[in-house]
C-alpha positions in Angstrom: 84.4 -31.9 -94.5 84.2 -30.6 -90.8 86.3 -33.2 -90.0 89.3 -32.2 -92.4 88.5 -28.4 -91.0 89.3 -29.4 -87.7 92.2 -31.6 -88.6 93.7 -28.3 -90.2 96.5 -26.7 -88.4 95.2 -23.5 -89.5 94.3 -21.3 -86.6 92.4 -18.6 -89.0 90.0 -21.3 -90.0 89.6 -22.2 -87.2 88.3 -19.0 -85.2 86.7 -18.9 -88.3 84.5 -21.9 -88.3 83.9 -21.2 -83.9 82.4 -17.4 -84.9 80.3 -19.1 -87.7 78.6 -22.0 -85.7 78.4 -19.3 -82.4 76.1 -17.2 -84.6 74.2 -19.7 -86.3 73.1 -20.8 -82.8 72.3 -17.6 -81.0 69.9 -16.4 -84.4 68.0 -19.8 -84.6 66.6 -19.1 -80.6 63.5 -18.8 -80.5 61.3 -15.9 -78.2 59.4 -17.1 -75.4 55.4 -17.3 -76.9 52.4 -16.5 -75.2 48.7 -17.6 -75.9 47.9 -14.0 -76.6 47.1 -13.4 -80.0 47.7 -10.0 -82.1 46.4 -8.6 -85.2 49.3 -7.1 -87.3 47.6 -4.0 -89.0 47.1 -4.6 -92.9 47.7 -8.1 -93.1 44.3 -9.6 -91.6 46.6 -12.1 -89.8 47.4 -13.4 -86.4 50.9 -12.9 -85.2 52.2 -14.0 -81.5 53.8 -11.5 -79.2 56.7 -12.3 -76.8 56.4 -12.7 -73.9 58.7 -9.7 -72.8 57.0 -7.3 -75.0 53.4 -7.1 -72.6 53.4 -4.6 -69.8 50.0 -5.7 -68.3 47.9 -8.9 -68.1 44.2 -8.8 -70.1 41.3 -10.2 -69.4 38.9 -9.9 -65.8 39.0 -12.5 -62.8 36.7 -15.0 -63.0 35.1 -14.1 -60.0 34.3 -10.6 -61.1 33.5 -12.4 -64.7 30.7 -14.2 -62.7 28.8 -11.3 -61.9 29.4 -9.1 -64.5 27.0 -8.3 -67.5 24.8 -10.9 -68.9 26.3 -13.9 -66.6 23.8 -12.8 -64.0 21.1 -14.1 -66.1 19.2 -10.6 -66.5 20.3 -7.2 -67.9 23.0 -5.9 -66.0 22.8 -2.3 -67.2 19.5 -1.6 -65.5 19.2 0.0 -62.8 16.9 -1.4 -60.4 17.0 0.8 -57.8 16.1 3.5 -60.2 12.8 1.5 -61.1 12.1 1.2 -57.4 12.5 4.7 -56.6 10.3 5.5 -59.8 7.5 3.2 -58.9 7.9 4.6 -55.2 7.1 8.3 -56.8 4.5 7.2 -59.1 2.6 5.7 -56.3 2.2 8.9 -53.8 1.5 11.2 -56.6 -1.0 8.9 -58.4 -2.4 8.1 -54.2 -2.2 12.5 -53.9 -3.9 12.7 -56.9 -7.8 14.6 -56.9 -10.6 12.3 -56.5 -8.4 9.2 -55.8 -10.6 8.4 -53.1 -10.6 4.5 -53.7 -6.9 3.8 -52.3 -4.8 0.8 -53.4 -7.6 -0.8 -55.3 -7.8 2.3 -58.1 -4.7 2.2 -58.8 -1.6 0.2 -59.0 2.4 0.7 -59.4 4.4 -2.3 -59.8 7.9 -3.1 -60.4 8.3 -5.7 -63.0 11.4 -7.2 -64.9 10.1 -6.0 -67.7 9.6 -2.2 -65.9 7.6 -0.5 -63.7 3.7 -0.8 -64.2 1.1 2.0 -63.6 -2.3 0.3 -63.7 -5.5 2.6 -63.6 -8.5 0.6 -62.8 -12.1 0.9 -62.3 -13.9 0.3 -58.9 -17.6 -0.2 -58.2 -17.6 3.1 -56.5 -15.2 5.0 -59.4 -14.7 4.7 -63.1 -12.1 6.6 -65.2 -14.2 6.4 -68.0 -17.7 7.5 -69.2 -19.2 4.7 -69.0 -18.9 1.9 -71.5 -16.9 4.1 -73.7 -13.8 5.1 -74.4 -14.3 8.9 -72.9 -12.1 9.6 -70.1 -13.7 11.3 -67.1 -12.2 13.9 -65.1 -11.2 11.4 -62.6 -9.2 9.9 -65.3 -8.1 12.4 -66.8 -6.7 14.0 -63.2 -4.6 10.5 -63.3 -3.3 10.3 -65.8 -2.0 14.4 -66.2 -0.3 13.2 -62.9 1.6 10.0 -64.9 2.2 12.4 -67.8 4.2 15.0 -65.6 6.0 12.3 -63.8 7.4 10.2 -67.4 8.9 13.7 -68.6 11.5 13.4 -66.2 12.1 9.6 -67.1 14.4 8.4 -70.3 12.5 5.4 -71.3 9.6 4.0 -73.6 6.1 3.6 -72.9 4.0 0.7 -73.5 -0.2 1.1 -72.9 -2.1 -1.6 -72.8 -6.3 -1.3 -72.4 -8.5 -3.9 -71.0 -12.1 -4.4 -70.5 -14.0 -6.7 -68.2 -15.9 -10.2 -70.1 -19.3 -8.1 -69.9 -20.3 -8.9 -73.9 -17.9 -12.2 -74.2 -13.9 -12.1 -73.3 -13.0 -11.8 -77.0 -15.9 -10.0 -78.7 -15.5 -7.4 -81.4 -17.1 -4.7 -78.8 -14.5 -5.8 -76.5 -11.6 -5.4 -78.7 -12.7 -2.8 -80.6 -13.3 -0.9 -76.7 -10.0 -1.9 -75.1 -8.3 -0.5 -78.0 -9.5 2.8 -78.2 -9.3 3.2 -74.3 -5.8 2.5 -75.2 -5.5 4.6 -77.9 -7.5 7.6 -75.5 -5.1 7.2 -72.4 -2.1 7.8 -75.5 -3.7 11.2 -76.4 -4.2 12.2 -73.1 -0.7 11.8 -71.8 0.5 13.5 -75.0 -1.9 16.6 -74.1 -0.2 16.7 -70.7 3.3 17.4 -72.7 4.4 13.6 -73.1 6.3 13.5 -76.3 4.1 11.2 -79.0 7.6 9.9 -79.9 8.0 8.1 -76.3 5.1 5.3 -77.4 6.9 1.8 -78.1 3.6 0.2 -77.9 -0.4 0.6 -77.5 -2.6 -3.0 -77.5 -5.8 -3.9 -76.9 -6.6 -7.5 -74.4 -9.9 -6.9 -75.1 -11.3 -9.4 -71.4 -8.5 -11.6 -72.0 -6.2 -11.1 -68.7 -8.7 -10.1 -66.2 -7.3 -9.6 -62.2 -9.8 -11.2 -60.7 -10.8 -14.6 -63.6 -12.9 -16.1 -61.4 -15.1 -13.1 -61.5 -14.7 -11.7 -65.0 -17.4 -9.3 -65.2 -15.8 -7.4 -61.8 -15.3 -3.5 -62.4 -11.5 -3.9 -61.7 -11.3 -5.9 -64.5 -11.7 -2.9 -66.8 -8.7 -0.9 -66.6 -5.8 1.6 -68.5 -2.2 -0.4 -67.7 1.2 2.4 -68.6 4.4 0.0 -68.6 7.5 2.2 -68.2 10.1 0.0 -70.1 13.3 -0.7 -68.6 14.9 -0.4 -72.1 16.3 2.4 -72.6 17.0 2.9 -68.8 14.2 4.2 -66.4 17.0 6.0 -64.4 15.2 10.0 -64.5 17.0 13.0 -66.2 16.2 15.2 -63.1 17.3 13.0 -59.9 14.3 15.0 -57.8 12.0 13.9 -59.4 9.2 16.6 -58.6 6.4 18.0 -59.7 
């Protein structure tokens, strides 16, 4: 048939069969693709988008991808200098605070992964509580007001742990039945001292079960109040002074 067309002295078919062929060609060209996929809105398909039609690359570079977020291997989002400068805080005002006449050994403020932990500890010359029970002194009491006054200005949860020494048996009811409401006493006091009850994510007894010193698990530092400032939600303070 295309043959006999051609073969046609007929210069109308002709120009009419070239404009035919000439469009058929340029409509069956195909846009340049991409890898990029798009959602069409309403379909819950993937359509492609050409090439021409993106005004900006996506994505990060790969060596900004390698320190971003979780690649680092920890949680990117807090912020440790924040928990250093909270621990460095806690640590003069808890070393300023009445009675704390024991130094370093009394009490303790360490940055953690997990947070920053305040640990509140007997000494052979100091207890912060009335003897074996769970009664804080005034000594005690004077610390942890000073915590209390210091974790309003922080946006984070609280964690309090309460230990006892392996006077009685490591595990023994006494023991866990003590470390618990020690626990439970340092809660109330923080809350008297305008701590919000809400800010509590935790309180456990350990009983004598993770003394400091094992090797000597009757020692007085062994029996001891630990406050873990958690680093989720953020320990980065409200108020950037950070005073009294």
């Amino acid at each position: 048939m295309l043959l006999w067309l051609i073969a046609t002295p007929d210069k109308g078919r002709l120009k009419g069969l070239a404009q035919y062929f000439s469009t058929a060609v340029t409509t069956m060209a195909p846009a340049a693709q991409t890898d990029q996929p798009e959602i069409e809105p309403g379909t819950g398909g993937r359509l492609r988008r050409a090439q021409g039609d993106q005004s900006q690359a996506f994505g990060i570079l790969s060596a900004e991808a390698g320190t971003a977020g979780a690649s680092r291997g920890g949680t990117a989002n807090i912020p440790s200098a924040s928990r250093r400068a909270l621990a460095d805080e806690l640590r003069v005002a808890l070393e300023l605070a009445p009675n704390a006449s024991q130094g370093p050994r009394a009490v303790q403020v360490e940055r953690e992964r997990d947070g920053v932990r305040i640990t509140l500890m007997d000494t052979a010359q100091q207890s912060i509580f009335a003897g074996p029970t769970a009664e804080l002194n005034g000594y005690g009491r004077g610390l942890l007001a000073h915590v209390a006054r210091k974790l309003q200005h922080v946006d984070a949860q609280v964690a309090i742990e309460g230990h006892t020494s392996a006077e009685g048996g490591a595990q023994s009811a006494a023991n866990w039945r003590l470390s618990g409401d020690r626990a439970e006493a340092a809660r109330d006091a923080l809350v008297a001292n305008g701590l919000s009850p809400d800010r509590f994510a935790q309180i456990v007894a350990r009983a004598g079960t993770q003394p400091i010193y094992p090797d000597q698990p009757s020692r007085a530092e062994n029996r001891r109040i630990a406050i873990i400032v958690l680093s989720e939600p953020s320990v980065l303070p409200r108020d950037g002074s950070l005073r009294f």
